[in-house]
C-alpha positions in Angstrom: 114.6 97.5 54.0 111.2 97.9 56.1 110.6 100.6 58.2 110.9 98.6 61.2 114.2 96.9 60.9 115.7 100.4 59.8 114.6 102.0 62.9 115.6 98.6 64.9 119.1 99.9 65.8 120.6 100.7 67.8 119.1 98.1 70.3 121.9 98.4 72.5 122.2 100.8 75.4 124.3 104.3 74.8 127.3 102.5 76.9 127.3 99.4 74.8 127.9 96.7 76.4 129.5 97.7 79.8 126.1 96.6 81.4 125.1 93.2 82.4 122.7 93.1 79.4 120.9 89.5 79.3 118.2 88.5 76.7 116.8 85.6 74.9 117.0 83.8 71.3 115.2 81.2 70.0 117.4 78.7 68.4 116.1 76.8 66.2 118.3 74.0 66.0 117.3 73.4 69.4 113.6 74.2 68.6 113.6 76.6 71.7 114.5 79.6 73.3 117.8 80.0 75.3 119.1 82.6 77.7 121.8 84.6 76.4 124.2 87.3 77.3 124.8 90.1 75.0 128.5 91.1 74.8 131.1 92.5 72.7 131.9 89.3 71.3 128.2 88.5 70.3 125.3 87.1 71.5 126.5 84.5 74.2 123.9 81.6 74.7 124.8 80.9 78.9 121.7 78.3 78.8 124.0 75.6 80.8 123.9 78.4 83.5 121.0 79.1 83.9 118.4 77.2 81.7 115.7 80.4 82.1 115.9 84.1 82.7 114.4 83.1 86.1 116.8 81.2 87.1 119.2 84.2 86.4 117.4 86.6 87.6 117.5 84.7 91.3 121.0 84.1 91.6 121.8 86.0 94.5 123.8 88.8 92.0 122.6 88.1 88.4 124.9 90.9 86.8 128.0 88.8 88.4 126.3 85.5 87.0 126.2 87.0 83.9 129.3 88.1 83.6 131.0 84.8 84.6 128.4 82.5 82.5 130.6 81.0 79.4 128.6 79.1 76.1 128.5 79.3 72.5 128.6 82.4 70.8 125.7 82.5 68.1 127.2 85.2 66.2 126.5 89.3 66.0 123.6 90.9 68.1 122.9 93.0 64.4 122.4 89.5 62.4 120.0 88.4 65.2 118.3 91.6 65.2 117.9 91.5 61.4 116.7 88.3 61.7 113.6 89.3 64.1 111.1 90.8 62.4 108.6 87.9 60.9 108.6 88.4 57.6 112.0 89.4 57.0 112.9 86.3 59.4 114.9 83.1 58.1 113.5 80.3 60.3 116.7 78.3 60.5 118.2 81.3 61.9 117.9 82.7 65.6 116.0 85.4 66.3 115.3 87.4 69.5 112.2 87.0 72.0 111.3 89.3 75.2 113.7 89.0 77.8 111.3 87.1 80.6 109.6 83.9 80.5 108.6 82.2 83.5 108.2 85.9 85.7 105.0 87.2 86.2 103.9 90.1 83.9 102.3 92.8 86.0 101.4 96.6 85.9 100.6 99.6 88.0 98.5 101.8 86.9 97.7 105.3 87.1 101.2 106.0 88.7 101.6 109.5 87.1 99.3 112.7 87.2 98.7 113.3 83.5 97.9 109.4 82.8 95.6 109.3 86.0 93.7 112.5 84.5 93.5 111.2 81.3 92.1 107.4 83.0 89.0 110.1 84.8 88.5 111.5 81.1 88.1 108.0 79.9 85.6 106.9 82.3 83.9 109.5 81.9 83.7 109.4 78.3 82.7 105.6 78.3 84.9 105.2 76.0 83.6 107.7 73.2 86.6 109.3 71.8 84.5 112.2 70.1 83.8 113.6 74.1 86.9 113.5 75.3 88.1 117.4 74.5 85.1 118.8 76.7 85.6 116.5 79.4 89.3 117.4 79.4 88.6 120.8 80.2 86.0 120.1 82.7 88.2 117.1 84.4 91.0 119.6 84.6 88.5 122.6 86.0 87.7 120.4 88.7 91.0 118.6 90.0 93.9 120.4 88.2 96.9 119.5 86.4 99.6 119.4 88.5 99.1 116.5 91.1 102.2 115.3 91.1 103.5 116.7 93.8 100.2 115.2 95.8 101.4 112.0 98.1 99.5 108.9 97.4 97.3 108.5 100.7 98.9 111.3 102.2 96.4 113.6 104.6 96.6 116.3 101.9 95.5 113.9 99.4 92.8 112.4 102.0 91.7 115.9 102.0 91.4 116.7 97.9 89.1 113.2 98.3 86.5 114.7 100.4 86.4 117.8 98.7 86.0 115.8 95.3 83.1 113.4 96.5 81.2 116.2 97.9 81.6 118.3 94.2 80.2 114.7 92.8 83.9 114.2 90.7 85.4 111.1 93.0 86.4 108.5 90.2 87.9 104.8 90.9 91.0 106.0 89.0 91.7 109.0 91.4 91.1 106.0 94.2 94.2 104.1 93.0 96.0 107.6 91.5 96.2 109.4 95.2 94.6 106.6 97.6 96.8 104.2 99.6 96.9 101.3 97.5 98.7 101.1 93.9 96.5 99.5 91.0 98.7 96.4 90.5 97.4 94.0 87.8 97.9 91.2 85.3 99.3 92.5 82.4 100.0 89.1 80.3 100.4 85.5 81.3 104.4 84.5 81.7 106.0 83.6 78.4 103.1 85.6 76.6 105.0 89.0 75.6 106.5 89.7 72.3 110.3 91.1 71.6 111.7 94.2 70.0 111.6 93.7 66.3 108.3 91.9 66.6 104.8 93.1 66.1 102.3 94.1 68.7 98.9 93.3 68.7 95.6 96.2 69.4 92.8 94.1 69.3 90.8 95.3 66.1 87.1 96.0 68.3 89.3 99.0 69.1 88.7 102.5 67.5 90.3 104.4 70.2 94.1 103.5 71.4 97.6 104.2 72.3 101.4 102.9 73.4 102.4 103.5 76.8 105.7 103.4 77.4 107.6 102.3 80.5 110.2 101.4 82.8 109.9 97.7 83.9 111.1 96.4 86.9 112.8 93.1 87.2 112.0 91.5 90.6 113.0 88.3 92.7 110.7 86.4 94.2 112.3 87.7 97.8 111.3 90.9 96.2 114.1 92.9 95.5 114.8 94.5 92.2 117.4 93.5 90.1 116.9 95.1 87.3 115.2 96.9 84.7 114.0 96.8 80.9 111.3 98.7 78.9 107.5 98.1 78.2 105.3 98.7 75.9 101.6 98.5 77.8 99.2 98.7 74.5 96.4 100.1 75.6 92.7 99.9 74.6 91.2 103.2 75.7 87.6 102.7 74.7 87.3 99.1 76.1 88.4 100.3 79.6 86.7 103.4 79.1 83.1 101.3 79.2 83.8 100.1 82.3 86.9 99.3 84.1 85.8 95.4 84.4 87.1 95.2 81.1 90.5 95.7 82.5 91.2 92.0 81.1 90.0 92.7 77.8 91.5 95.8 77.3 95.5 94.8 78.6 95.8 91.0 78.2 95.4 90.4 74.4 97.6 88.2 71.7 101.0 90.6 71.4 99.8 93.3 73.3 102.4 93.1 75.9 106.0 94.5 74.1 109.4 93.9 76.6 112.6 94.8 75.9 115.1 95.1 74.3 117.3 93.6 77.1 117.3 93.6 80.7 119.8 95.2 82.2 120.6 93.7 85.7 122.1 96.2 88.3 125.5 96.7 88.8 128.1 99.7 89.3 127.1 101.0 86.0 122.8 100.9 86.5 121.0 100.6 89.5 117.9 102.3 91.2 118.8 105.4 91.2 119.5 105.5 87.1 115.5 104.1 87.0 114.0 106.9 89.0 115.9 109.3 87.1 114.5 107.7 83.6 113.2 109.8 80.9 111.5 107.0 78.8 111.0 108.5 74.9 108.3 107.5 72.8 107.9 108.1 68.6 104.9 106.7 66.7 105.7 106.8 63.0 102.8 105.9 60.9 102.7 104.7 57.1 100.5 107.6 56.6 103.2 110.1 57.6 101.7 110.6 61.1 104.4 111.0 63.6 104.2 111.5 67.2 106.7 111.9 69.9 106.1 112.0 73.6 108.7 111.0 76.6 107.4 109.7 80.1 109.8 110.9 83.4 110.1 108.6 86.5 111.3 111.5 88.7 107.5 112.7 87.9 106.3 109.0 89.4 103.7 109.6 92.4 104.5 106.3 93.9 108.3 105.4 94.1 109.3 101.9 92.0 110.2 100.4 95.4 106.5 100.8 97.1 105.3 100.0 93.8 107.4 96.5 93.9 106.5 96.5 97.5 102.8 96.6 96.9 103.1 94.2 94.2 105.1 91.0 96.0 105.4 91.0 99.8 104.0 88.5 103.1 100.5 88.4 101.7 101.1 88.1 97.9 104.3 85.9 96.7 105.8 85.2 93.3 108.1 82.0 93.2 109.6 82.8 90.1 109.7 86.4 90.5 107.6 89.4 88.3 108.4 92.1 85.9 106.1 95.0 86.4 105.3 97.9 84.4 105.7 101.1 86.4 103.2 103.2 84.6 103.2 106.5 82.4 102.7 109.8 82.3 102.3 109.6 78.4 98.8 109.8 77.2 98.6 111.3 73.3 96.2 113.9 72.7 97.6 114.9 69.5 94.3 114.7 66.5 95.0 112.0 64.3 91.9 112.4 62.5 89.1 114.6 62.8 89.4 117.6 65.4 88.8 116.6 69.2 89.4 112.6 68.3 92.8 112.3 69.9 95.0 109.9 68.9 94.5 106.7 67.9 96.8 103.4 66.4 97.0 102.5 62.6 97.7 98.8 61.2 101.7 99.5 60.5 102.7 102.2 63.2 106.1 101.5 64.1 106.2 102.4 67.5 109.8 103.5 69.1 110.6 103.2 73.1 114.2 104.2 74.2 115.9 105.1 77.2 119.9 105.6 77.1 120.6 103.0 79.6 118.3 100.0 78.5 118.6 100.9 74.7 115.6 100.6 72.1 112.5 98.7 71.8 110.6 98.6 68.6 107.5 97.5 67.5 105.3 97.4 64.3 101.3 97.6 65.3 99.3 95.0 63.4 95.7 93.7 64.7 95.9 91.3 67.3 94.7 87.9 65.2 97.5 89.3 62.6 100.5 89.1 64.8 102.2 85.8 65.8 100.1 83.9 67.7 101.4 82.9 71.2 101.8 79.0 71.4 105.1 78.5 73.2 103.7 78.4 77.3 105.5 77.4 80.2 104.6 73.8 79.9 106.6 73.4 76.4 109.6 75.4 77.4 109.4 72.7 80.4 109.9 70.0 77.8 112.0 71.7 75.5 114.6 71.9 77.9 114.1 68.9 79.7 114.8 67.1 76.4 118.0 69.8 76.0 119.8 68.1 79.4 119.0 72.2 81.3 117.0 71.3 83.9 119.0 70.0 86.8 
């Protein structure tokens, strides 16, 4: 058994299956994904309810749509699980996907202290991990390293602006990290990111990476969230350390966006509350017997998932099927890999671990990003695959 299916389970959440836990399969008798609910019982396919997680995620209480939602039962969550990973995968068997399609895929970044410190250090660095130790100490000499009780845009923060411009230290990242407006951007197209069990992609131009793991928001096109599931936000360190332009090419890449393992729509047992209380944990364990654990906590979060949400989809900026958006992370590995003062840094075969006891386990094997799957199932073939199914109504 690999690596990654061992450390695959438990995908489910430390209460089982008393949450409204929904999460796609791609059948291939039907050459195509369906929406499915995970219970007791199995893995429920409810696509005659609601033909896309979209369309679930709207109804005007998804956890109680789920619940009622009635289909076929494809059989035990572990065989489906087992059956994920590509090359221990039997293509006539289903297997699971991320949990989104047709929602937007955003992210906020620099939402946490340490991360936005370590964003300053990268810029500064332009993207040469050998500098990054010295400019650590220096960064840290002239803005801190506790921030994170500094209000975004507050007077006091207004105030540590001016003081910074005039020492010649202002950065765009402390803009976004204590300024008014969240970064918000495009993480990955919808229908683009890749499932527990499956591999995720760093592009191979990069020598100097790193997981970031997260809280994701699941949010209606009216705005509201309605639940929650966890990210994996690969990140490409030295390519948005040249220049932040490269945002594109550092974020949006084949694989690079990891969701999952479910998402868990709120109810009495999970809401809002449970997300800003989060401790998202992170292990990297590598084939050469690196390991690396880290956790990221949302009570730490300088901007609260509901301004961030806010800031994201409101009058001037509407989603019609809804967006799942990244929340950010206060993990940023400085642990040496290699050579003293490099940091840390992604190897082909990393299996990289995300888990929170109320949304479970996402896993992950790192492979380059033209090695992983390559994404050809978009939103206009999920169209016709279900329009050819008798789903869309």
């Amino acid at each position: 058994m690999s690596r990654l299916l061992e450390t695959m389970t438990p995908a489910l959440p430390v209460d089982g299956t008393a949450g409204a836990l929904a999460g796609r399969v791609w059948r291939p008798d039907m050459a195509g994904p369906s929406v499915v609910a995970i219970r007791d019982a199995g893995v429920i396919d409810i696509s005659a309810n609601f033909a896309t997680m979209r369309d679930l995620a709207e109804a005007p209480d998804p956890a109680a749509a789920l619940r009622a939602a009635t289909g076929e039962n494809l059989g035990p969550l572990a065989e489906i699980l087992a059956n994920t990973p590509v090359d221990h995968r039997d293509a006539a068997r289903p297997w699971l996907l991320a949990p989104v399609d047709l929602q937007a895929i955003k992210a906020a970044g620099v939402t946490f202290a340490i991360s936005m410190l370590e964003r300053v250090i990268e810029e500064r660095a332009r993207g040469n991990s050998d500098a990054a130790g010295a400019l650590r100490a220096e960064v840290t000499r002239l803005i801190g390293d506790d921030l994170s009780k500094l209000k975004p845009g507050s007077a006091e923060a207004m105030a540590l602006k001016a003081a910074l411009i005039k020492a010649g230290a202002w950065s765009q990242y402390l803009e976004v990290g204590i300024g008014p407006d969240a970064e918000i951007f495009t993480k990955a197209q919808p229908m683009a990111a890749v499932g527990t069990g499956m591999d995720a992609g760093v592009h191979p131009s990069s020598s100097w990476n790193n997981p970031e793991p997260e809280m994701v928001l699941v949010v209606n096109a009216a705005g509201a969230i309605v639940g929650a599931t966890l990210g994996n936000d690969v990140n490409l360190r030295d390519i948005e350390g040249r220049s932040a332009l490269l945002l594109g090419k550092a974020k949006d890449n084949n694989a690079a966006t990891a969701l999952g393992p479910f998402i868990r729509f709120f109810d009495a047992t999970f809401g809002i509350a449970d997300v800003r209380q989060a401790v998202v944990s992170l292990t990297v364990a590598g084939e050469d017997n690196f390991r690396l654990e880290g956790s990221s906590s949302m009570a730490q979060i300088s901007r609260d998932p509901e301004d961030l949400a806010g800031q994201m989809l409101n009058a001037h900026h509407r989603f019609p099927d809804g967006a799942v958006l990244f929340c950010g992370t206060m993990f940023a590995p400085v642990q040496d890999r290699g050579a003293p003062g490099q940091g840390f840094t992604h190897r082909t075969g990393d299996v990289v671990t995300i888990s929170t006891p109320k949304l479970g386990r996402l896993v992950n094997r790192i492979r380059p990003t033209d090695a992983c799957e390559a994404w050809t199932f978009g939103s206009g073939a999920l169209m016709r695959n279900l329009a050819r199914r008798g789903l869309l109504g």
